[in-house]
Every structure is written in C-alpha cells, then in structure tokens.
C-alpha positions as CSV (number, residue, x, y, z in Angstrom):
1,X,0.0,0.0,0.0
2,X,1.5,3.6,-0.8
3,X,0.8,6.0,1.8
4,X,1.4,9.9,0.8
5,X,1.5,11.6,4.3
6,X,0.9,15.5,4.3
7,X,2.1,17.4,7.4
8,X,0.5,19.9,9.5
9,X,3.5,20.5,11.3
10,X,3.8,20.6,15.2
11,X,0.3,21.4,16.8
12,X,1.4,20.9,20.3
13,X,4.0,22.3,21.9
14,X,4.6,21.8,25.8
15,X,6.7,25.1,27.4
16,X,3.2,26.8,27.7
17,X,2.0,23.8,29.7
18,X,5.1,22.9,31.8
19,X,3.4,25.0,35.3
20,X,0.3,22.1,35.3
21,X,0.9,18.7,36.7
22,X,4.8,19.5,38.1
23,X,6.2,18.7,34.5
24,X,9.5,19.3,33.6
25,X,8.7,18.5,29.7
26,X,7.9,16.0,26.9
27,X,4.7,15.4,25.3
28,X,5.3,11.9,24.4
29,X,3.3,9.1,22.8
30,X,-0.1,11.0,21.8
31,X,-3.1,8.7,22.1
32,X,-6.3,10.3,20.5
33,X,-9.4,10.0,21.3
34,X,-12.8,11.4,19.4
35,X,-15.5,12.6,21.5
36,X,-18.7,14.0,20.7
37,X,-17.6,17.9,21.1
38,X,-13.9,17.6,20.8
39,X,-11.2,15.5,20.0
40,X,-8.8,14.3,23.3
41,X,-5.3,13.7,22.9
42,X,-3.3,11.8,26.1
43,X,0.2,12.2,26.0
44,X,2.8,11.2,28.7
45,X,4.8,14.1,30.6
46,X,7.5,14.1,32.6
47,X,8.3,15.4,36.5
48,X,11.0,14.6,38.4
49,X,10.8,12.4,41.7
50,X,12.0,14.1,45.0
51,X,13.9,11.2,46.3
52,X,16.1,10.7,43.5
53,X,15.7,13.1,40.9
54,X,15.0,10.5,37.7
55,X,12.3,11.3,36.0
56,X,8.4,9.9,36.5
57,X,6.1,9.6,33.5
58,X,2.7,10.7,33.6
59,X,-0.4,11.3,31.6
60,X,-2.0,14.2,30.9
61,X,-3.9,15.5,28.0
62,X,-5.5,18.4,25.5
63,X,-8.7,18.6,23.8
64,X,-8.8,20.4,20.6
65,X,-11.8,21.3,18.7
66,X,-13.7,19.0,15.8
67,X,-11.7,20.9,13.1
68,X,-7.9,19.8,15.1
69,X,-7.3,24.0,14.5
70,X,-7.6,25.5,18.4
71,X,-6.8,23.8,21.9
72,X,-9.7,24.3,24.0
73,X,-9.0,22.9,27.3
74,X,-5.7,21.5,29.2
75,X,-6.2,18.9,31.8
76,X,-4.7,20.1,35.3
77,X,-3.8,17.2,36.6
78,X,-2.7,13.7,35.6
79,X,-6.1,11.4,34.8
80,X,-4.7,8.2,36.5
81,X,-1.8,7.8,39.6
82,X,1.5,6.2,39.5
83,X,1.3,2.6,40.8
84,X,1.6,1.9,44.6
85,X,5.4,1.2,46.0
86,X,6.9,-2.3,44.3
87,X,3.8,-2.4,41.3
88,X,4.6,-2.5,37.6
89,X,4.0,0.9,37.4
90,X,5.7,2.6,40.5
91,X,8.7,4.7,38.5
92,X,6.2,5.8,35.1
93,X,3.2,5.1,32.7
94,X,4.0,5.6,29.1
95,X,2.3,5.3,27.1
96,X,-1.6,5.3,27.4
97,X,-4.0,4.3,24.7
98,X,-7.9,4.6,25.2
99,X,-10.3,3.1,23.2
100,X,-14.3,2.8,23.2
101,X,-15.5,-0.6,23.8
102,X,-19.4,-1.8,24.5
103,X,-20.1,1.2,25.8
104,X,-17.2,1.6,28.1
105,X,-13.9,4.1,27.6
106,X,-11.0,1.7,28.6
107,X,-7.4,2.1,28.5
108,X,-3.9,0.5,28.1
109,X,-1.3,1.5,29.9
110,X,2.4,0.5,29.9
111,X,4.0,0.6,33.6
112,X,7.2,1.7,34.2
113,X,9.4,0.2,36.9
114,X,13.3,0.4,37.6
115,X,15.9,-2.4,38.1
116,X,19.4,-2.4,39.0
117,X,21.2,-4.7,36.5
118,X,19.3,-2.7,33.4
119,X,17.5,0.3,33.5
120,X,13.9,0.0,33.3
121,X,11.2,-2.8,32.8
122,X,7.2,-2.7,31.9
123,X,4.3,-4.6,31.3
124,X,0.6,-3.6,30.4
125,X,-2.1,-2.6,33.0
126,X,-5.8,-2.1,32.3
127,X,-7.4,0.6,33.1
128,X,-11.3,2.3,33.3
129,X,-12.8,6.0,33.0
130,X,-16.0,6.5,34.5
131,X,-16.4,10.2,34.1
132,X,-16.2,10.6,30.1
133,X,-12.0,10.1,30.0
134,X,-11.2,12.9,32.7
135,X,-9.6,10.6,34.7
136,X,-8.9,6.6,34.7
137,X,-9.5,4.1,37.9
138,X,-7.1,1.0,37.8
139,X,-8.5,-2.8,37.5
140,X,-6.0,-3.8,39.6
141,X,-2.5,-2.7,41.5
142,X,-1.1,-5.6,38.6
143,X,-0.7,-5.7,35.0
144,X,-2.7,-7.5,32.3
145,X,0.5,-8.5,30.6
146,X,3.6,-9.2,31.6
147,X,6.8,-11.0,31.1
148,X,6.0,-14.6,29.9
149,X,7.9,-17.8,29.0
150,X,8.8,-16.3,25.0
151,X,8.5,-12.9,26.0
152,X,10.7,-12.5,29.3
153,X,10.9,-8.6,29.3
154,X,9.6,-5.1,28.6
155,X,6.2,-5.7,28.0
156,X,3.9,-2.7,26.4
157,X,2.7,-0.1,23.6
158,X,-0.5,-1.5,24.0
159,X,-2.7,-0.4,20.8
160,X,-6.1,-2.2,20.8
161,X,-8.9,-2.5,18.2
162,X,-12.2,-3.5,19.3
163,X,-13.9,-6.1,17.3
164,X,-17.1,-7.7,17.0
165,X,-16.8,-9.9,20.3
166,X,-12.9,-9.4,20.7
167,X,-10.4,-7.3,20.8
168,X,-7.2,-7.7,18.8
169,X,-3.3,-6.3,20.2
170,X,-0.3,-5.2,19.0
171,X,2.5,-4.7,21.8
172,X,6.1,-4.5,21.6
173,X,7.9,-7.2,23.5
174,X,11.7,-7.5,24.7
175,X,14.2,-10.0,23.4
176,X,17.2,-9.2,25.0
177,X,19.3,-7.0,26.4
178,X,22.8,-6.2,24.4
179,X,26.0,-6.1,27.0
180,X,27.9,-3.0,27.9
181,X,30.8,-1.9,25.5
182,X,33.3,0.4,26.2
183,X,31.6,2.9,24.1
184,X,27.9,1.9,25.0
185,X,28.6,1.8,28.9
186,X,24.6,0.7,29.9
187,X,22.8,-2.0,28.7
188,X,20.6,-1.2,25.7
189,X,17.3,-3.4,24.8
190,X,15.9,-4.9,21.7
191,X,12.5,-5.2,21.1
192,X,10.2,-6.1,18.8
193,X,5.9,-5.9,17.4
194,X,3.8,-9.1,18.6
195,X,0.0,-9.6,18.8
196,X,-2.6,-11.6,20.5
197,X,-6.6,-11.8,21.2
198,X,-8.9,-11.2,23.8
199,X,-12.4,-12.0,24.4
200,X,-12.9,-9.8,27.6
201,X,-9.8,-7.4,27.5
202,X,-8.5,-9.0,31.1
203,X,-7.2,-12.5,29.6
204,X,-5.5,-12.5,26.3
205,X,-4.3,-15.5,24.3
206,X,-1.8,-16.1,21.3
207,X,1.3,-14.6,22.6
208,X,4.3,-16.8,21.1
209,X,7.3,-14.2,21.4
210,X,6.9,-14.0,17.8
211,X,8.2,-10.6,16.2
212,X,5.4,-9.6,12.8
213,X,7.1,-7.5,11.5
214,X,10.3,-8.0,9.4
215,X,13.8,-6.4,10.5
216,X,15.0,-4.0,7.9
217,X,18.4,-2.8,10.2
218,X,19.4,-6.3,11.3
219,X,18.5,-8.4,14.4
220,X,19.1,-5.9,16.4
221,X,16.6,-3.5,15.2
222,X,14.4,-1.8,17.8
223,X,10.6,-1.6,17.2
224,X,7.9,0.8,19.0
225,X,4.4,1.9,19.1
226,X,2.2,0.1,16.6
227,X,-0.9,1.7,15.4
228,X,-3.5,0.0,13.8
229,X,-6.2,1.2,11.5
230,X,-8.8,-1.2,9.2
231,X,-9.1,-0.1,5.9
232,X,-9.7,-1.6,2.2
233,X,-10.8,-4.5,3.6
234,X,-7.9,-5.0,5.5
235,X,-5.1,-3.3,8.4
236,X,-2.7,-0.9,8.1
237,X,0.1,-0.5,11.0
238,X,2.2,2.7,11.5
239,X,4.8,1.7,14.2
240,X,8.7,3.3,14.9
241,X,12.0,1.7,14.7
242,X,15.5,2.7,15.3
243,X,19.4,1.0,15.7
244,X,19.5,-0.1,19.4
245,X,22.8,2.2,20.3
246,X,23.8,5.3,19.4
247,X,20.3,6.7,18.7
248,X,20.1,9.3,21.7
249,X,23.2,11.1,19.4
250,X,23.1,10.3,15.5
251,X,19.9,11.2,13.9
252,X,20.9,8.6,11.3
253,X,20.2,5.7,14.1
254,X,17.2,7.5,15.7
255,X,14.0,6.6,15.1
256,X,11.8,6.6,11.7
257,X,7.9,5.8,11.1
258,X,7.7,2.4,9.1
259,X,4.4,1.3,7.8
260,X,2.9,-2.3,7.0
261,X,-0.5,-3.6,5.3
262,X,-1.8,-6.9,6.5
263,X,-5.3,-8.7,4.4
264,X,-6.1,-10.7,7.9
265,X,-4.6,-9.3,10.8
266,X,-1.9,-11.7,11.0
267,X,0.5,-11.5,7.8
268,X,2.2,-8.6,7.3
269,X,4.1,-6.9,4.4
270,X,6.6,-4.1,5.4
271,X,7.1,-1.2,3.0
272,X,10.6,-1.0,2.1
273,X,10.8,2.5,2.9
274,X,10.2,4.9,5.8
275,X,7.2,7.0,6.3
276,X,8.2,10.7,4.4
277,X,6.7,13.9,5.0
278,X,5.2,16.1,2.8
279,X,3.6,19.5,3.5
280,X,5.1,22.0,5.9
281,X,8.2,21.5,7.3
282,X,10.4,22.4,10.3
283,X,13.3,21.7,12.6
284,X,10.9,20.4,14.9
285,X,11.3,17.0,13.4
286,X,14.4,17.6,11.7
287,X,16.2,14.4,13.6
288,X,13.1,11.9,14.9
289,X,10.0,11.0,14.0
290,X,8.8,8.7,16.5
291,X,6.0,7.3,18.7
292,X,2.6,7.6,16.1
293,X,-1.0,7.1,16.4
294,X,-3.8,6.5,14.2
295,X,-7.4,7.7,14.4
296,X,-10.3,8.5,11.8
297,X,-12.0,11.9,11.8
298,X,-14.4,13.1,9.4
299,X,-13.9,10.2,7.0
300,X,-10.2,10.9,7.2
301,X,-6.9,9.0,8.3
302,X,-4.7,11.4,11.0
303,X,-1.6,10.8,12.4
304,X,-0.4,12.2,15.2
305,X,3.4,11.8,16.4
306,X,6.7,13.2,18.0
307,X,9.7,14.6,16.5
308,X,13.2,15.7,18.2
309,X,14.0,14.2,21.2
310,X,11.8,11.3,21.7
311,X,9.1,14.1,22.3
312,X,10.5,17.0,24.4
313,X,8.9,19.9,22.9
314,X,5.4,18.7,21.6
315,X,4.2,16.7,19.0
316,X,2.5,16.9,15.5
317,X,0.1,16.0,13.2
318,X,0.0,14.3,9.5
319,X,-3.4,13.2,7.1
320,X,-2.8,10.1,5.7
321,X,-3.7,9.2,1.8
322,X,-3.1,5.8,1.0
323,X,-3.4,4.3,-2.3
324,X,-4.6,0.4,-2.0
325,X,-3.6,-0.6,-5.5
326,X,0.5,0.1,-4.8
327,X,1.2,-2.4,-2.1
C-alpha cells in the first residue's frame, strides 16, 4: 500500500504547559481519542521524583476542537496515579491508549518500573474511565500483561482494536538485552511488534514471542508503538524503529515511522521505505520522527506523532492518503 503523508506541522507544543501537573517537559506518545464535542489527545509528561531526581512519566492531555485548529482545554492534573510502592508501574506510565468498547472508555497502559542490573522494565495494566475520559481508575495494582515464558521482558505499547466480540493487540515485547561496551557503557534493549486476542480485555491469548514484523536494520533493530487502523478490507500498521545504540546522538540511528499492510490481521508486508513527509516543514522534526498514532475523523486517516528528542517539545500531526492498489 502507498501512503502519501501531508504534514501539518507541530500542533502541540509543551513550554506553555510545563506549570500544570509539576512537569519538567515532553509530550510523548499522543493517544487520540474522538469525543462527541472535541477531540482528546493523552500524552505522557514528565516530572521529576524528589527522592532521587529520575524522571516519573505521567499522563495528561489536551482537547482540541472537531476541526484539530484550536486547543480548548488542558487537563490540570494527571487522569490516573502512578502505581503503589513495588507495582509494575511505581517509577512511570508511558504510554496510554484509550479506546471505546461496548459502551465503556477503557485504557492500556504500559507501567514503568526500575531495576538495577538494566534500567527499566514494563508490562501492560488495564485501566477504566467513568467520568467521560477525565480521569482513569485502575482494575488492579497488577498488570494484564507481563513477562511470559517467550516474552521474558519489557512488555507494552499496548494499541487495541475493538472487534465484533474481541479485541485484537499489538505490543512490543523484549528479546534481549545487548552487554555494555566500552563505548555503549549501559545496557541497551531490543524489542520487537507481537499480537494476541482477547475475548474480555482481562485475559488475552496467542502470545508466542513471535516478532510480525520483518527487521530491515538487522537483528538488532528496535521496534515501537504500533498503530492499527482497518481499511480496504484490510489493516494498516504505522509503528517506529530505530538502531539499538547510538540513537540518543546520531539522527541517522534514531527513530523513523515504518508502515505495513496486513489482508487478515496476521501477515504482514513491510514497506521497504520509511514513512516521508510532505507539507510544511520544520526543525521540529528535523532528527526523529517517532511514537505515532492513528485515528479517523471526518472520513479521514490522521496521524499524530513526536519529533526531536523522543518528544521534548510537543508533537505533531499528518493526514494520511493511501493508495490500496501500490502495495
């Protein structure tokens, strides 16, 4: 499938914002949401813990009008809590996708906890709003997914569709962790795009620690974020992937959006190349492109996404065209 993507440039950008909720910056991972008045973006933010200093990861979000041309509300505070002392998501949650399903506004998050021999580890929580997506109540101080058997680390980017009477997932999943070097002095993770089933969102089935979608920079290719949209009779995904060291410095290893077309759901076909921007441009983006989402609005395909530095300064927006006879 050939996708022409048009940019609209960077529609959200965080400084204004940094007062509310203790943030210190970043508007990563936006996570849209169409409501009957306005269209809600959650994003993860960042503040900084008092006993240590490292950062915590929150969510917060911004409505903006049917047209996408005007913000017309801020939340003020962060619409769910960081997890209780020694839970999945103690140290972070990031990111969080919400989704309508039988009547219900349910979310995925991905917890955030620290260890000592690597840096960080997650798994998937579920999570329920009860007051129209102003804030989110947890099912449980645990996570709906975690490490398994084939799939023994890192654990989330939940992005769920909701289907007749199940719901389908694509997740990221860690395969290892690559050893210091004496120019790469921490540990540094690879991981990779699975999916599985659910009949009731709680129990999900399928997981093989099987990656779906095909490396294009080697083995040790890093891949993030899936988004998932139906369309001509079949799924497009928009995900990110990068090299798995030196990405924080060299633009030429950071991340890039890929795309891939799948007729069932299961099989998928990677383009060969990157997602490119047309439209207005800017230095906002320059480096990165990174973390996207998908959503329909008015009978047409957005994407919304971060550029430089995995998010720090706001993120964007793109329409979509894709042309189903170019696959």
């Amino acid at each position: 499938m050939k996708i022409h993507a048009i940019g609209h440039g960077q529609v959200f950008a965080v400084e204004p914002y940094l007062p509310l909720n203790s943030a210190v910056g970043f508007a990563q991972s936006p996570h849209a949401i169409v409501l009957d008045d306005r269209i809600r973006v959650y994003y993860s933010t960042r503040k900084l813990s008092p006993n240590n200093g490292k950062y915590l990861s929150q969510i917060a979000f911004v409505d903006y009008s049917l047209d996408l041309k005007s913000i017309i509300y801020h939340s003020r505070n962060p619409v769910l809590s960081l997890g209780r002392t020694g839970c999945f998501d103690e140290h972070g949650i990031f990111p969080l996708h919400v989704l309508r399903h039988g009547g219900r506004i349910l979310g995925y998050s991905t917890g955030l906890s620290r260890r000592i021999s690597v840096p960080i580890d997650a798994a998937i929580g579920l999570v329920e709003s009860f007051d129209g997506g102003d804030s989110f109540v947890r099912h449980g101080d645990g996570p709906v997914m975690s490490a398994s058997l084939h799939e023994p680390f890192m654990i989330g980017d939940a992005f769920v569709l909701s289907e007749a009477n199940k719901l389908k997932m694509w997740y990221i999943f860690g395969q290892r962790w690559l050893e210091p070097t004496l120019t790469n002095p921490e540990p540094e993770r690879v991981y990779k795009i699975a999916q599985c089933e659910s009949p009731d969102g709680l129990h999900w089935v399928g997981r093989s620690g099987t990656a779906i979608i095909p490396d294009q920079l080697g083995i040790d290719e890093c891949q993030a974020l899936p988004t998932v949209t139906k369309i001509d009779g079949g799924y497009l995904m928009v995900f990110c992937f990068r090299e798995a060291v030196g990405f924080r410095t060299d633009p030429k290893r950071g991340y890039r959006l890929g795309t891939a077309y799948s007729r069932d759901g299961q099989a998928w076909n990677r383009s060969p190349e990157p997602l490119e921007f047309t439209g207005e441009p800017g230095a906002w983006n320059s480096d990165m492109q990174c973390y996207p989402n998908l959503f329909w609005h008015q009978q047409k395909l957005w994407l919304l996404y971060n550029g430089n530095e995995f998010g720090r300064h706001g993120f964007g927006l793109a329409e979509l065209i894709c042309n189903p006879n170019n696959r």
